[in-house]
PDB file of N, CA, C and O in Angstrom, chain B, residues numbered from 101:
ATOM      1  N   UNK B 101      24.845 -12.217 -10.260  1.00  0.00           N
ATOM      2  CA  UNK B 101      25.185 -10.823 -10.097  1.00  0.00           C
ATOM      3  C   UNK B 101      25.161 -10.098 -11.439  1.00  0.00           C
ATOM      4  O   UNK B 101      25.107  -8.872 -11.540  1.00  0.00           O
ATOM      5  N   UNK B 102      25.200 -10.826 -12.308  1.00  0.00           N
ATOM      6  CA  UNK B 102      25.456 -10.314 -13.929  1.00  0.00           C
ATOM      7  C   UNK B 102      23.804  -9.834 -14.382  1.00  0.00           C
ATOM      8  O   UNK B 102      23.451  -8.903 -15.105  1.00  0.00           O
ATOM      9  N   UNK B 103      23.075 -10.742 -13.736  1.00  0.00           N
ATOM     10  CA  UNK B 103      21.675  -9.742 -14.323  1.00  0.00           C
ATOM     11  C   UNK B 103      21.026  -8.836 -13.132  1.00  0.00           C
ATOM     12  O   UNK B 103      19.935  -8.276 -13.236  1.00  0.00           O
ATOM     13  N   UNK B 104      21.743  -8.787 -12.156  1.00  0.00           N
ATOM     14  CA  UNK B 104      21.266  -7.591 -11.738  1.00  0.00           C
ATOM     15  C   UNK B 104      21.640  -6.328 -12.435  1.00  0.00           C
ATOM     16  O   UNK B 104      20.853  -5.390 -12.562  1.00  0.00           O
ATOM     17  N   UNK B 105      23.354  -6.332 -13.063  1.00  0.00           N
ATOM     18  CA  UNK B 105      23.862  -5.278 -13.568  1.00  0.00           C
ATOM     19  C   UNK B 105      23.170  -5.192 -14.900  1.00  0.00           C
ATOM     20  O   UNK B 105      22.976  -4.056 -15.332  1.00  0.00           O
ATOM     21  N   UNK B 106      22.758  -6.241 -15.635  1.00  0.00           N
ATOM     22  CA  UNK B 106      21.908  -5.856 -17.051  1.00  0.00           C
ATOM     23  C   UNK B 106      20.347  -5.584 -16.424  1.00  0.00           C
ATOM     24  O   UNK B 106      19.754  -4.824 -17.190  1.00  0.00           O
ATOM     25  N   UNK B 107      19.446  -6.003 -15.180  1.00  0.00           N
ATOM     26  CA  UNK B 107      18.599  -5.335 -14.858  1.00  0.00           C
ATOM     27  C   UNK B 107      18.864  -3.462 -14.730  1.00  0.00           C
ATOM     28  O   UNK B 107      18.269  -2.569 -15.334  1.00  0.00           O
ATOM     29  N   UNK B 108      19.592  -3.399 -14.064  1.00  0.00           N
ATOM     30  CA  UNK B 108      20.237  -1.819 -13.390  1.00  0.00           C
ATOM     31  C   UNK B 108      20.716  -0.898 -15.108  1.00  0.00           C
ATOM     32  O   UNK B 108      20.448   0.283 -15.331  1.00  0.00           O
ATOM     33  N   UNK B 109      21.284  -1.632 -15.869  1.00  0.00           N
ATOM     34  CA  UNK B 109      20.971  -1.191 -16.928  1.00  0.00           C
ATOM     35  C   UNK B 109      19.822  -0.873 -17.868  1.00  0.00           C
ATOM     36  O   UNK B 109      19.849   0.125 -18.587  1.00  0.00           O
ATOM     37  N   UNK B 110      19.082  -1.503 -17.858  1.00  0.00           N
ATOM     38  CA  UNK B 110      17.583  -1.179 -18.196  1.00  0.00           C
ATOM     39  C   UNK B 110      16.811  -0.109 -17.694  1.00  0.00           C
ATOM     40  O   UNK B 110      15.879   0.281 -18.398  1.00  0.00           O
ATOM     41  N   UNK B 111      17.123   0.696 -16.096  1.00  0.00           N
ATOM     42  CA  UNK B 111      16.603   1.033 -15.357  1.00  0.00           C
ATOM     43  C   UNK B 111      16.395   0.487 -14.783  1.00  0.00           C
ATOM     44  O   UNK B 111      17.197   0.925 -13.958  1.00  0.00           O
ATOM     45  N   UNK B 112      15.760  -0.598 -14.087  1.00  0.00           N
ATOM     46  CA  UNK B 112      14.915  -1.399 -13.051  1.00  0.00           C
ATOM     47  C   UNK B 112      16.108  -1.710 -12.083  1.00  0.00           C
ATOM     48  O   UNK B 112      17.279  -2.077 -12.174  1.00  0.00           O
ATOM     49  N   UNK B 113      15.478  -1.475 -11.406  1.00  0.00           N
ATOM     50  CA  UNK B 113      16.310  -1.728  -9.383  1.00  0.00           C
ATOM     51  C   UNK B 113      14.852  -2.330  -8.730  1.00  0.00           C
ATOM     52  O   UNK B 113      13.643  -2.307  -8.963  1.00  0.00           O
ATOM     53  N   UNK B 114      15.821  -2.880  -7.753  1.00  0.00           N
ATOM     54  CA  UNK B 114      15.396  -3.663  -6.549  1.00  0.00           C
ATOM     55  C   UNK B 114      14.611  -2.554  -5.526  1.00  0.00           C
ATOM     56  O   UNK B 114      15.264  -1.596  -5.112  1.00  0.00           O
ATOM     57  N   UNK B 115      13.167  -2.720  -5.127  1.00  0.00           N
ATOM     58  CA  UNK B 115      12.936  -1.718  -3.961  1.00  0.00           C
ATOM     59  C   UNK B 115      13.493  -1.688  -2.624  1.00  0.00           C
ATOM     60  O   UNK B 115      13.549  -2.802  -2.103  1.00  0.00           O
ATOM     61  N   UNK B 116      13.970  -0.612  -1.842  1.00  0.00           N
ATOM     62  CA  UNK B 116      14.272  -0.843  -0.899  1.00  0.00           C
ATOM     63  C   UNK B 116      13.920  -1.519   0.475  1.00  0.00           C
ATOM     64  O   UNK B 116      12.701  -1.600   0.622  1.00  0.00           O
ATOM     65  N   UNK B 117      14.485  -1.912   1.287  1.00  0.00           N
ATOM     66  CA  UNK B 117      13.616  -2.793   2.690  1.00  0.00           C
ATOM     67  C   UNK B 117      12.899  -1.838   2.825  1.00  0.00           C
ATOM     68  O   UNK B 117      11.966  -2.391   3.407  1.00  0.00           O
ATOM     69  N   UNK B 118      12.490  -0.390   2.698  1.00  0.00           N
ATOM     70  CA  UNK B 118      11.739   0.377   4.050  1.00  0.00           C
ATOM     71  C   UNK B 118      10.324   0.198   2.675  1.00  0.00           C
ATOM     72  O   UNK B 118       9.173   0.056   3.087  1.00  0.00           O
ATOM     73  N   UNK B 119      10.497   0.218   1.645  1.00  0.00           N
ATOM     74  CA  UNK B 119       9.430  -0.134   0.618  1.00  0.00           C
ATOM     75  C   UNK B 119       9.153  -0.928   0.880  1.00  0.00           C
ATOM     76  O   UNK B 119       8.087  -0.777   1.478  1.00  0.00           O
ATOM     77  N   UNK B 120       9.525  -2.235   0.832  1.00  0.00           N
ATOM     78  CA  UNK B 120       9.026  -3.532   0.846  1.00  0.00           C
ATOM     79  C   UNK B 120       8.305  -3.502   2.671  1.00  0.00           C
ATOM     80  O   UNK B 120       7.333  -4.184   2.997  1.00  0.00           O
ATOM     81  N   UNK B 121       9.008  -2.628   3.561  1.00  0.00           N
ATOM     82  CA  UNK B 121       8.014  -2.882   4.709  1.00  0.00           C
ATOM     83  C   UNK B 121       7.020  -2.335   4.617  1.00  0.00           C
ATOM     84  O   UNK B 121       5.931  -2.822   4.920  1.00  0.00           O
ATOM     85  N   UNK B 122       7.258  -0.942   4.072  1.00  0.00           N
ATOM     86  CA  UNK B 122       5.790  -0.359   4.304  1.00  0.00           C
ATOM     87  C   UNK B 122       4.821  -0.407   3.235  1.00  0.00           C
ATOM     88  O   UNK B 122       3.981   0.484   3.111  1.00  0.00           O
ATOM     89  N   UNK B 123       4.927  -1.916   2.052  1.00  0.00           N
ATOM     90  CA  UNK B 123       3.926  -2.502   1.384  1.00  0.00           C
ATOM     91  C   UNK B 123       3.277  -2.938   2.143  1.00  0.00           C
ATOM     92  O   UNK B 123       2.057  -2.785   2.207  1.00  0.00           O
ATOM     93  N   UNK B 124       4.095  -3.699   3.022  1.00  0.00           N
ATOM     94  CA  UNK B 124       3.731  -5.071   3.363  1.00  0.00           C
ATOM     95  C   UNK B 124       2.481  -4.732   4.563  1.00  0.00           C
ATOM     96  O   UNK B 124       1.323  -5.146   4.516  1.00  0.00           O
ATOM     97  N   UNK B 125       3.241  -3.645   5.889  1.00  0.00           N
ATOM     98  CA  UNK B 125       2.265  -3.075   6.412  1.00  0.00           C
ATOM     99  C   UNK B 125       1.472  -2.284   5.833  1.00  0.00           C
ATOM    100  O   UNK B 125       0.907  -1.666   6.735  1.00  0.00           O
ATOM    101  N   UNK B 126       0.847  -1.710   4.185  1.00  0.00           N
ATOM    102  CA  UNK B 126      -0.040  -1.163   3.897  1.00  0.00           C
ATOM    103  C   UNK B 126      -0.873  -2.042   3.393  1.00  0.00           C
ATOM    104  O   UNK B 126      -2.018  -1.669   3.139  1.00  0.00           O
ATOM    105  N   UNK B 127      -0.504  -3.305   3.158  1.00  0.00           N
ATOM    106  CA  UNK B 127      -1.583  -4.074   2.563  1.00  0.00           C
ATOM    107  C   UNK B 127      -2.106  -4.800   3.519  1.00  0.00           C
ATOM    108  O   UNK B 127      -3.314  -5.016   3.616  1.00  0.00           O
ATOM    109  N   UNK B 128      -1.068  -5.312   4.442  1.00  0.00           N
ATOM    110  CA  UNK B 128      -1.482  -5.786   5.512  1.00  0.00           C
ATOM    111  C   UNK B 128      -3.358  -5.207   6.239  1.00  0.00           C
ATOM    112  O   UNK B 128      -4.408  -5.848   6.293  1.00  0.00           O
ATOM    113  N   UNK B 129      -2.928  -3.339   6.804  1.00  0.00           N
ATOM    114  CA  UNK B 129      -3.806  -3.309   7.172  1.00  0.00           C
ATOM    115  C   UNK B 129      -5.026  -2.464   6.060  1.00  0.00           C
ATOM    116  O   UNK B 129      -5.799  -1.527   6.260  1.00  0.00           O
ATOM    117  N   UNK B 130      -4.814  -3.084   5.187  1.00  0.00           N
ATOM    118  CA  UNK B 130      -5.676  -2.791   3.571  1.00  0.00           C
ATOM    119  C   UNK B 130      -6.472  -4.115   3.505  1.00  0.00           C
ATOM    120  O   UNK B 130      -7.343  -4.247   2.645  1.00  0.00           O
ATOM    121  N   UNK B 131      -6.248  -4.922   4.232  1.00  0.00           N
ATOM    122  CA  UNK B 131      -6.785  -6.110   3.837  1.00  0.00           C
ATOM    123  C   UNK B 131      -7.361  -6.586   5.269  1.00  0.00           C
ATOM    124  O   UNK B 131      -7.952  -7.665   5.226  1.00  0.00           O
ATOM    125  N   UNK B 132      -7.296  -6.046   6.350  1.00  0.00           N
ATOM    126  CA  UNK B 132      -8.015  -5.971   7.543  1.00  0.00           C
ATOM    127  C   UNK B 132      -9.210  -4.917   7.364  1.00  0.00           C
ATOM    128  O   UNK B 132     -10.308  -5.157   7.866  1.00  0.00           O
ATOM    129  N   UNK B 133      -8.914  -3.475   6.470  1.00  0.00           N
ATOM    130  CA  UNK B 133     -10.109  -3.016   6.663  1.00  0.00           C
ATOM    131  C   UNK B 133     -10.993  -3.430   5.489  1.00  0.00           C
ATOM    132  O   UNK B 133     -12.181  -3.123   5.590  1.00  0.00           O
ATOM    133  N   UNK B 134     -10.562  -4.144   4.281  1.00  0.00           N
ATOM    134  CA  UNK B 134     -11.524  -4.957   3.589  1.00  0.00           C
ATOM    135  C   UNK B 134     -12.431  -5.795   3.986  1.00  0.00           C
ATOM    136  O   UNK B 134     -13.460  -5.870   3.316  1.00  0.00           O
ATOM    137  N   UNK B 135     -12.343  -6.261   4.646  1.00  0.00           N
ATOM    138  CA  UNK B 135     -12.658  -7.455   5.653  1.00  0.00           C
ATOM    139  C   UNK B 135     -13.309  -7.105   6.616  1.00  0.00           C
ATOM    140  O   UNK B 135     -13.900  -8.062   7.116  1.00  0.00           O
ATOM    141  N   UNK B 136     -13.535  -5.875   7.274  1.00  0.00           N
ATOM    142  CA  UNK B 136     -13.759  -4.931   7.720  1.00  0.00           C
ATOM    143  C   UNK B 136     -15.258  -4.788   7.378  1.00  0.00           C
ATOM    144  O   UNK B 136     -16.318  -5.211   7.839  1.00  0.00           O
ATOM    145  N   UNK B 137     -14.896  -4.064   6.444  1.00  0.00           N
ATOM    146  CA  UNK B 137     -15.797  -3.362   6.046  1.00  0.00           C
ATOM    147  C   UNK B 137     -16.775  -4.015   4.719  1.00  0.00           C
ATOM    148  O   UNK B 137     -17.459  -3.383   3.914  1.00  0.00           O
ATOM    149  N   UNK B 138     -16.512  -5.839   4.848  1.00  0.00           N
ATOM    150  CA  UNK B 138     -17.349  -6.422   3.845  1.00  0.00           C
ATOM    151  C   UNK B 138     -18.330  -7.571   4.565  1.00  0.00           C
ATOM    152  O   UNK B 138     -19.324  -8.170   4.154  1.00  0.00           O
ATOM    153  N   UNK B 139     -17.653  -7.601   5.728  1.00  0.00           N
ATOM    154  CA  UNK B 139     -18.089  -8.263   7.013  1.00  0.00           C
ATOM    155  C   UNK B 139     -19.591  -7.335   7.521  1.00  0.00           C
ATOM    156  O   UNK B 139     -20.648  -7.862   7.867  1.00  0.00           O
ATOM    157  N   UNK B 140     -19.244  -5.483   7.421  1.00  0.00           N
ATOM    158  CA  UNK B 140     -19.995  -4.784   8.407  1.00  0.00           C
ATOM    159  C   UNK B 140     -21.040  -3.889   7.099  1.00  0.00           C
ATOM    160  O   UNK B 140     -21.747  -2.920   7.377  1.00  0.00           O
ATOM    161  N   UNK B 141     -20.907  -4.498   5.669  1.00  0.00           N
ATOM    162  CA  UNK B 141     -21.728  -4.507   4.458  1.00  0.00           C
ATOM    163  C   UNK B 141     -21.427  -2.878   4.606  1.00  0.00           C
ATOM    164  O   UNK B 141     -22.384  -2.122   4.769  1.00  0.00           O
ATOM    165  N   UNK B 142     -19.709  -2.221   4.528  1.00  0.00           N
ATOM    166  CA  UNK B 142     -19.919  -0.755   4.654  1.00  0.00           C
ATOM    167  C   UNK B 142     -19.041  -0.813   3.182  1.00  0.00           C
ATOM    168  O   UNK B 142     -18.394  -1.814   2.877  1.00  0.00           O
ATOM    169  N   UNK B 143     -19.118   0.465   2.272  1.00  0.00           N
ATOM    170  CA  UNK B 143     -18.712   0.375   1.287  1.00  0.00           C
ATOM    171  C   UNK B 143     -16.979   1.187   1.509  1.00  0.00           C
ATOM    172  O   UNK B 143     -15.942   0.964   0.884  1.00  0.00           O
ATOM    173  N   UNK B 144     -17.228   2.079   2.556  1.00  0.00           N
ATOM    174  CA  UNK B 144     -16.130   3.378   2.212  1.00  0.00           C
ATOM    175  C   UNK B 144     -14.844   2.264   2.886  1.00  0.00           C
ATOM    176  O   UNK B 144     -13.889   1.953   2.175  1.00  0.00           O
ATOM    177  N   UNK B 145     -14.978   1.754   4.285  1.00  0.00           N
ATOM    178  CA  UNK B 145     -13.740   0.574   4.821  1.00  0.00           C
ATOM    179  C   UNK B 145     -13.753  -0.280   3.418  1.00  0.00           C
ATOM    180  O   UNK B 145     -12.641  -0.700   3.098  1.00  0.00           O
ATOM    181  N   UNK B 146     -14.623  -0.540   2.706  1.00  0.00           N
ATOM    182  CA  UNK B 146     -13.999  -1.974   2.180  1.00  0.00           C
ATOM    183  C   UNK B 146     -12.903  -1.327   0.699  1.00  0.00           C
ATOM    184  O   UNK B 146     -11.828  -1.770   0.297  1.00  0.00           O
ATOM    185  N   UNK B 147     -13.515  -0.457   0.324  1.00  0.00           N
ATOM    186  CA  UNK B 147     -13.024   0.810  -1.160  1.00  0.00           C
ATOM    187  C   UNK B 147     -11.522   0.711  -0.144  1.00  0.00           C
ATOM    188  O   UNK B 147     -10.597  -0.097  -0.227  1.00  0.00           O
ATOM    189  N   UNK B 148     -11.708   1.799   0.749  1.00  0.00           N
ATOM    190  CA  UNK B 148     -10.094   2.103   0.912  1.00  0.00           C
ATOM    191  C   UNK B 148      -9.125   0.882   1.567  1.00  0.00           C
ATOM    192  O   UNK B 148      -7.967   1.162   1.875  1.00  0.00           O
ATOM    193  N   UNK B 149      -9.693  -0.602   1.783  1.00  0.00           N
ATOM    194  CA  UNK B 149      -9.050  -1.581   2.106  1.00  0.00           C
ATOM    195  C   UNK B 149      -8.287  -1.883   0.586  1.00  0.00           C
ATOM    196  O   UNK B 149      -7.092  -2.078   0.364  1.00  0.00           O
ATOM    197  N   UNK B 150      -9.488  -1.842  -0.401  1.00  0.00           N
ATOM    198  CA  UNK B 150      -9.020  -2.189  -1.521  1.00  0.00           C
ATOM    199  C   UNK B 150      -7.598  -1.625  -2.459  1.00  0.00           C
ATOM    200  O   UNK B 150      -6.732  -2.209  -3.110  1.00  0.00           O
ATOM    201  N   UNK B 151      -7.855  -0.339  -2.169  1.00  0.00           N
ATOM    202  CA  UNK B 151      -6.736   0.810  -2.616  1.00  0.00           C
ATOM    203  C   UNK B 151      -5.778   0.818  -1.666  1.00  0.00           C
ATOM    204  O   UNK B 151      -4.727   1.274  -2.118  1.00  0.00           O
ATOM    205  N   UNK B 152      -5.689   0.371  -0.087  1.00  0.00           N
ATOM    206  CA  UNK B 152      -4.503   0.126   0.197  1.00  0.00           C
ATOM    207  C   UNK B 152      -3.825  -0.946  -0.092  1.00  0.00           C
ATOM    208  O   UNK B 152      -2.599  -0.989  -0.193  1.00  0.00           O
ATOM    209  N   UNK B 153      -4.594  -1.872  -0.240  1.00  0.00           N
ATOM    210  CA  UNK B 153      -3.541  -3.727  -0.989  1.00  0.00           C
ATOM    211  C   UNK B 153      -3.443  -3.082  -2.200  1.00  0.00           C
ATOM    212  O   UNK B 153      -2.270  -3.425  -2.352  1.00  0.00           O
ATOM    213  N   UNK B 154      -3.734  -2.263  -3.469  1.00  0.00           N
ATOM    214  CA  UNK B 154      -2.982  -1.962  -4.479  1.00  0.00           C
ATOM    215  C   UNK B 154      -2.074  -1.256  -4.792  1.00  0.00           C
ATOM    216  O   UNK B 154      -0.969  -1.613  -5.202  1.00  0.00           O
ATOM    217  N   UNK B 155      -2.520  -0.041  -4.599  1.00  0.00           N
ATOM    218  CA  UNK B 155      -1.797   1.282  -4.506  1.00  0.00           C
ATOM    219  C   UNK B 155      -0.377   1.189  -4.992  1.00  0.00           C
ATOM    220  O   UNK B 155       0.004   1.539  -6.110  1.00  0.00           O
ATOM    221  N   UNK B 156       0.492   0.593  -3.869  1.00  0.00           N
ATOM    222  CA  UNK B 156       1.790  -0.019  -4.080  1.00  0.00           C
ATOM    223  C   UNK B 156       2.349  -0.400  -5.541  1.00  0.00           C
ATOM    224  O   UNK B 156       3.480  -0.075  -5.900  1.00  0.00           O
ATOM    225  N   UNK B 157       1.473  -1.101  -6.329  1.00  0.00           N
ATOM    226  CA  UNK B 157       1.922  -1.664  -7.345  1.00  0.00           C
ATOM    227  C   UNK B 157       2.141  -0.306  -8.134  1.00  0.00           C
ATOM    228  O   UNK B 157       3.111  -0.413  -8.885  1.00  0.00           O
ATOM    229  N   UNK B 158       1.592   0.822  -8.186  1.00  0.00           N
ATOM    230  CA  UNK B 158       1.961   1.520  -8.942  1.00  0.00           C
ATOM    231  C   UNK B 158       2.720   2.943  -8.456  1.00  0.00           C
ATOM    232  O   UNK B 158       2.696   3.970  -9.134  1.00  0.00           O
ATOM    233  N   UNK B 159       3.398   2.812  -7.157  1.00  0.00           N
ATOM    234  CA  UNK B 159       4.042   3.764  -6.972  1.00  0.00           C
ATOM    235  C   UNK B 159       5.807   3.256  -6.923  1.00  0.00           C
ATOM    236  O   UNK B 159       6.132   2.130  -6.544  1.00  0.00           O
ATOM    237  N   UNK B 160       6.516   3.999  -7.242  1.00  0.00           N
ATOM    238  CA  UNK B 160       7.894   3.776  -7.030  1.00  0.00           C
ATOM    239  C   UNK B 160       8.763   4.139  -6.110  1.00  0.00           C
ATOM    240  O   UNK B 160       9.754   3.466  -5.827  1.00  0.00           O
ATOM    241  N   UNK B 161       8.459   5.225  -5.576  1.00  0.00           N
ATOM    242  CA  UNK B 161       9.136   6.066  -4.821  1.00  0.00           C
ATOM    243  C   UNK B 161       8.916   6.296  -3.452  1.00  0.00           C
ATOM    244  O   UNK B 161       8.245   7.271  -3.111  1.00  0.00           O
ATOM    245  N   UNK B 162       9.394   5.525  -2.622  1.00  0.00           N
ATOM    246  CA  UNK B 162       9.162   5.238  -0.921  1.00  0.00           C
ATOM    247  C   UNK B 162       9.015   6.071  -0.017  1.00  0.00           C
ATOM    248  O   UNK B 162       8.908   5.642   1.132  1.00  0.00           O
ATOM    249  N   UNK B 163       8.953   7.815  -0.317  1.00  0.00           N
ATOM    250  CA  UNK B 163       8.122   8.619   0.506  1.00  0.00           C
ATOM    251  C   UNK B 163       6.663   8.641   0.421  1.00  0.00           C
ATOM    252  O   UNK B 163       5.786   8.589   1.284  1.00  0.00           O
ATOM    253  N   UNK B 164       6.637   8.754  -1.168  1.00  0.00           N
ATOM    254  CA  UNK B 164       4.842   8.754  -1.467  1.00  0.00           C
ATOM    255  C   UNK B 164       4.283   7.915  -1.388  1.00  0.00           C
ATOM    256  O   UNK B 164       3.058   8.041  -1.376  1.00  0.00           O
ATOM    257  N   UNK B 165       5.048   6.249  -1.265  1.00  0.00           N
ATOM    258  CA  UNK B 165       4.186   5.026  -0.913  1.00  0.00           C
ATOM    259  C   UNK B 165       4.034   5.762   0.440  1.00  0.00           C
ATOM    260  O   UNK B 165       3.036   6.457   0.631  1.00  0.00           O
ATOM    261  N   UNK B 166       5.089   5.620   1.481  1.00  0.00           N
ATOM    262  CA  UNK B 166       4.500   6.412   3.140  1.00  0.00           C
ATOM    263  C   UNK B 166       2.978   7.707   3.263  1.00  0.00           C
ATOM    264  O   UNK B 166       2.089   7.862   4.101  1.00  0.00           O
ATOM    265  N   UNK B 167       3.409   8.566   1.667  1.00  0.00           N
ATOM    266  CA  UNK B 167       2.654   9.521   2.187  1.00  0.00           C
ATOM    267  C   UNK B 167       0.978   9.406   1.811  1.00  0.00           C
ATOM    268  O   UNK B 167       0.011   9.883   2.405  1.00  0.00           O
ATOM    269  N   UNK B 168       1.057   8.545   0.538  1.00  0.00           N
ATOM    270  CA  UNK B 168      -0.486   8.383   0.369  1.00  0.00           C
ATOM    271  C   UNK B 168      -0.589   6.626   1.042  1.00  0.00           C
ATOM    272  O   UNK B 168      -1.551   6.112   0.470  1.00  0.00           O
ATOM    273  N   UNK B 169      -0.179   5.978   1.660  1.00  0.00           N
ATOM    274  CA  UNK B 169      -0.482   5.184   2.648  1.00  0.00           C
ATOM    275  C   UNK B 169      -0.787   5.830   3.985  1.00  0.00           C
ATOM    276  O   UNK B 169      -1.645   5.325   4.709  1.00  0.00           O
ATOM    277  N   UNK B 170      -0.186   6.825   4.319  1.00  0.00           N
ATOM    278  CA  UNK B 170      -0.956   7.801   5.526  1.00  0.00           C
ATOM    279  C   UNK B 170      -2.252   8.063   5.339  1.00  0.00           C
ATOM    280  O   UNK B 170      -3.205   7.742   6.049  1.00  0.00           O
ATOM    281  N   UNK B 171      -2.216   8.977   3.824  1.00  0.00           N
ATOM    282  CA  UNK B 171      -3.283   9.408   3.873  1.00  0.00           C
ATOM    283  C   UNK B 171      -4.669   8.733   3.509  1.00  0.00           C
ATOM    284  O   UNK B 171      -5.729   9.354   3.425  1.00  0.00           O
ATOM    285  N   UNK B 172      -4.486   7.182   3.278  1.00  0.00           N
ATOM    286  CA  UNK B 172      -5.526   6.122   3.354  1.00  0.00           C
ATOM    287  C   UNK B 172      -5.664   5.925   4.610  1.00  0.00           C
ATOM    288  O   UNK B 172      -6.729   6.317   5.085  1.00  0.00           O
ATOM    289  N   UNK B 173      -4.821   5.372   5.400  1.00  0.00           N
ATOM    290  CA  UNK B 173      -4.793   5.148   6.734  1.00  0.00           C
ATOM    291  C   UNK B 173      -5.865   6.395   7.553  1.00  0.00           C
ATOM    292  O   UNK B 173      -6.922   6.225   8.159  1.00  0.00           O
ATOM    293  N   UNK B 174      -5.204   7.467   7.313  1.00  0.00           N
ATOM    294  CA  UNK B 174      -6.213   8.627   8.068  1.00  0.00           C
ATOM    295  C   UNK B 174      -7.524   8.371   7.499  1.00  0.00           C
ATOM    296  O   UNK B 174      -8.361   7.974   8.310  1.00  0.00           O
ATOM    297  N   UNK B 175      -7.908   8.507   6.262  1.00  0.00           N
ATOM    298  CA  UNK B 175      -9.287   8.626   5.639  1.00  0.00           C
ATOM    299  C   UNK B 175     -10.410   7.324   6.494  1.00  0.00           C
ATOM    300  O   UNK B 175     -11.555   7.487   6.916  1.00  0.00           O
ATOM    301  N   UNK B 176      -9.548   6.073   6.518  1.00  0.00           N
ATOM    302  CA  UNK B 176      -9.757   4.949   7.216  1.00  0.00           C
ATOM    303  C   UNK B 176     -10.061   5.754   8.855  1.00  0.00           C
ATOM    304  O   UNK B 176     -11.152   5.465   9.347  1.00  0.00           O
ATOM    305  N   UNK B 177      -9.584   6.263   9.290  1.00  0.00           N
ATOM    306  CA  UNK B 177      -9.376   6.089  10.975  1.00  0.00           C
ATOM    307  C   UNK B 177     -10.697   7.292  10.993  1.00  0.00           C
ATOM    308  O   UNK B 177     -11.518   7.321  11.909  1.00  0.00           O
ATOM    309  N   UNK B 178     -10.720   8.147   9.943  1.00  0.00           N
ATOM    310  CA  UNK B 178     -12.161   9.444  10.464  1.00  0.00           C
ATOM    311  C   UNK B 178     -12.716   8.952   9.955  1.00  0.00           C
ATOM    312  O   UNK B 178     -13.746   9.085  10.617  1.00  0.00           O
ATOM    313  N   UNK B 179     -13.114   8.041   8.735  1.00  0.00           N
ATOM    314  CA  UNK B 179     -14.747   7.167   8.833  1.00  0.00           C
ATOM    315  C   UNK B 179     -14.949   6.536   9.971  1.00  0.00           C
ATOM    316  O   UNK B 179     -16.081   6.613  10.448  1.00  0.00           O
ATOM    317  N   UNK B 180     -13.824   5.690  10.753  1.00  0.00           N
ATOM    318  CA  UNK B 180     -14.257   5.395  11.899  1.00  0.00           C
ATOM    319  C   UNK B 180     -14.855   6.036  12.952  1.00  0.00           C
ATOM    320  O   UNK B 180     -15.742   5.578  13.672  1.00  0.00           O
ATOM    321  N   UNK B 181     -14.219   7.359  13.031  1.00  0.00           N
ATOM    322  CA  UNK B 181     -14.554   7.849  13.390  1.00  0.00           C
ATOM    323  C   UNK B 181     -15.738   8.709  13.838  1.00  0.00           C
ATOM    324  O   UNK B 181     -16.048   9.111  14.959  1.00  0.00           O
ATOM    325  N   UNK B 182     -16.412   8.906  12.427  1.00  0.00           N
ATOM    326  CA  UNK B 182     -17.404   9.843  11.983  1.00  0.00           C
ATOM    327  C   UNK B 182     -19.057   9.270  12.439  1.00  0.00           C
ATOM    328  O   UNK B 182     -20.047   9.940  12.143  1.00  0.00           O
TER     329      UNK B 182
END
């Protein structure tokens, strides 16, 4: 418990569960449309598979992981579309 409080002093905290879920489901289906789209030799599914398994690592803040994980997700669903 003592280095969490000298972590928390540093700044650094623990991400929350709804972060850690909605990594987990952004990489999850980041790594279905990689696979996707390296399987079907398409470049734009396999790019935004790629940027959804990363993305995460460099955001902190668990609305904008939700909100630019949407907005991969959408970009994903109208190439399908298109």
């Amino acid at each position: 418990m003592n280095e969490l409080k000298t972590l928390e002093s540093l700044g650094l905290s623990l991400p929350s569960p709804l972060y850690i879920l909605g990594a987990l489901v952004f990489g999850i289906v980041g790594y279905a449309a990689y696979r996707y789209g390296k399987k079907a030799s398409l470049a734009i599914p396999k790019w935004i598979g790629v940027a959804l398994m990363l993305y995460p690592y460099a955001i902190s803040t668990t609305w904008l992981l939700y909100a630019v994980g949407s907005g991969l997700c959408l970009g994903l669903y109208l190439y399908r579309q298109g």
